[in-house]
C-alpha positions as CSV (number, residue, x, y, z in Angstrom):
1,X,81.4,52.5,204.3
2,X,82.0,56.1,203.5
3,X,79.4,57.8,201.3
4,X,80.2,60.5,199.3
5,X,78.5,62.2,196.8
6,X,79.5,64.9,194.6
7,X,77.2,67.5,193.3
8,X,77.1,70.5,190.4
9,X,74.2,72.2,188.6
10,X,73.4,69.2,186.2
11,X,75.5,66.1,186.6
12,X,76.9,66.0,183.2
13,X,80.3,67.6,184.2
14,X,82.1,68.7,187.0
15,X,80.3,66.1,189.5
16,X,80.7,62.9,187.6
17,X,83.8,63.9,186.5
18,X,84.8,64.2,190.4
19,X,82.5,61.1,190.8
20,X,85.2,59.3,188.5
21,X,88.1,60.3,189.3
22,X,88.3,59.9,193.1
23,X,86.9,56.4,192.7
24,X,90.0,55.9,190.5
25,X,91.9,57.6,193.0
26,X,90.4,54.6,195.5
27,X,90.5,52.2,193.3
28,X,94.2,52.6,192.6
29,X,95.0,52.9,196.4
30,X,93.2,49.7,196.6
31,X,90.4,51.3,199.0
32,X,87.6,51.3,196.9
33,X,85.7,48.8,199.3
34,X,85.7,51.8,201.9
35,X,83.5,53.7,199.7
36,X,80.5,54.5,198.6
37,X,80.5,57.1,195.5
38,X,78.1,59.2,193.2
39,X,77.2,62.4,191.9
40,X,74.0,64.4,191.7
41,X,72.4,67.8,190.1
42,X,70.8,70.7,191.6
43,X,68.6,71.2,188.9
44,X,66.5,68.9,186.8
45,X,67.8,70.6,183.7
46,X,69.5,67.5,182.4
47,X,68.1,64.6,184.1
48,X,68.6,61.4,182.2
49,X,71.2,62.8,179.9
50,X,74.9,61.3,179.8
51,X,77.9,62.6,180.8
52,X,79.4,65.8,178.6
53,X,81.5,64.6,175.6
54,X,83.9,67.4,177.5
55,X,83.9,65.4,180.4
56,X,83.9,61.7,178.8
57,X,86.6,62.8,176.4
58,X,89.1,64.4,179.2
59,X,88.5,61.6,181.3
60,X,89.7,59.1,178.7
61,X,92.8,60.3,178.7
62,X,93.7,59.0,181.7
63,X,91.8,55.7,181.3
64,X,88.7,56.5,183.4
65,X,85.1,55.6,181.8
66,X,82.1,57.5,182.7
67,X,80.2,54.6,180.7
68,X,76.6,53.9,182.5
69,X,76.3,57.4,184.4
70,X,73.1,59.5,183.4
71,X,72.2,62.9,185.3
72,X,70.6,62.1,188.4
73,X,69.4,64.8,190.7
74,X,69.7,65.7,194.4
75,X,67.1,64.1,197.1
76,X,66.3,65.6,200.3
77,X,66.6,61.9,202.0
78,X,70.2,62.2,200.4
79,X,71.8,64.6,203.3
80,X,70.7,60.7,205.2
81,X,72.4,58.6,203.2
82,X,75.3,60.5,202.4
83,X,78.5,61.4,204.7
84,X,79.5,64.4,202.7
85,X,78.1,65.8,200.2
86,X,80.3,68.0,198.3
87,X,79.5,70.8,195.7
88,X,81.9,72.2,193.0
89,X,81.3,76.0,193.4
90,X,79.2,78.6,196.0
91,X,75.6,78.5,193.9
92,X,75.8,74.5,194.1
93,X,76.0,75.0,198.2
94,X,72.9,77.4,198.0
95,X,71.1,74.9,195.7
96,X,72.0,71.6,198.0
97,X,71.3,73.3,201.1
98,X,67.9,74.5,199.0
99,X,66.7,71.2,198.6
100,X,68.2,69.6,202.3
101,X,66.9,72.2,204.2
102,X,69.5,72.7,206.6
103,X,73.1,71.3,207.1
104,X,72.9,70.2,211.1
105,X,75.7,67.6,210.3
106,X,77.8,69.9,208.5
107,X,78.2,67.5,206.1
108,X,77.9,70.1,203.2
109,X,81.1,71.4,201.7
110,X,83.0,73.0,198.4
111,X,85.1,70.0,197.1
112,X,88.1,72.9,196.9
113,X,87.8,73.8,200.5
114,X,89.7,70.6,201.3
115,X,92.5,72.2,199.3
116,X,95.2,75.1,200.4
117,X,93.3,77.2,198.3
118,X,89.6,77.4,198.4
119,X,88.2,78.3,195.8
120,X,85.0,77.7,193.1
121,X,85.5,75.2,190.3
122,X,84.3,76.7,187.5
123,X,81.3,75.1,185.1
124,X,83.3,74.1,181.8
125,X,80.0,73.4,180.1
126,X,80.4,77.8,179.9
127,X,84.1,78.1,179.8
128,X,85.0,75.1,178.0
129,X,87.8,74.0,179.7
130,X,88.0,70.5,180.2
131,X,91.3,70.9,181.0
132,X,91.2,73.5,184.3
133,X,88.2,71.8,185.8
134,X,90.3,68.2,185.8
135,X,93.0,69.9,187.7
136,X,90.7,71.6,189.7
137,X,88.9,68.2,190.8
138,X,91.8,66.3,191.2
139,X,93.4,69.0,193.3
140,X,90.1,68.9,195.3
141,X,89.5,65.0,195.4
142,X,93.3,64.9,196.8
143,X,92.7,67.5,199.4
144,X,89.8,65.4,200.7
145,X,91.5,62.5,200.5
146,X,93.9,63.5,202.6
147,X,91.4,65.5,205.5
148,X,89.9,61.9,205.3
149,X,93.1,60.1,205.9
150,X,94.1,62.9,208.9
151,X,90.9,62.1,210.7
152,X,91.3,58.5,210.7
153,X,87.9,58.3,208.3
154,X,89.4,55.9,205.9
155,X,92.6,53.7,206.0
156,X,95.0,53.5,202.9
């Protein structure tokens, strides 16, 4: 089993929306049963809260429910049970690597730095764009799809 866990500031956007779409992704490529997927916050902000409408409402459109997720947030005895952890911008690394401690495993990681081009996703719960941070995560959960399919981490 592969366990990986996607993480933002409060769990209402970018990370469940990465949460859901790569276990679509999995699901459609029929490897779901390889996996082991969530998505946690940084902060304690909005802990218990649902998914953004921003986030629910984009992610209908492509036939992807968010329906049962509620903002969770990040445990230190997480960096054990998870194989990667991956954030959505720079200040989510500082705050998971805050509450780990330390990255020995190197299991810590942007979700875009699995792309051609590295980069931050930006928080659309400020910009408002549902639209760019999709793209963005789908970019990124296809990018580390595919480093896990180059390192013969999961089979498709």
């Amino acid at each position: 089993m592969i366990n990986v866990l996607f993480v933002c500031l409060g769990n209402i956007c970018r990370s469940p929306m990465a949460e859901f779409v790569f276990r679509d992704m999995m699901e459609k490529r029929g490897a779901a049963d390889q996996f082991h997927i969530a998505s946690a916050a940084t902060s304690s902000e909005e802990l218990g809260n649902p998914v953004h409408y921003g986030t629910t409402n984009k992610l209908k459109e492509f036939g992807i429910s968010t329906k049962g997720k509620y903002a969770v947030q990040l445990k230190r005895k997480d960096y054990r049970d998870y194989d990667y952890i991956l954030g959505m911008e720079y200040r989510n690394i500082r705050g998971i690597n805050r509450i780990i401690g330390s990255d020995p495993e190197h299991k810590v990681s942007r979700l875009l730095d699995f792309t051609g081009n590295p980069r931050d996703i930006a928080d659309p719960w400020y910009t408002g764009n549902f639209d760019r941070t999709y793209d963005d995560i789908v970019e990124g959960c296809e990018g580390f799809l595919n480093y896990l399919i180059s390192q013969n981490v999961v089979k498709l």
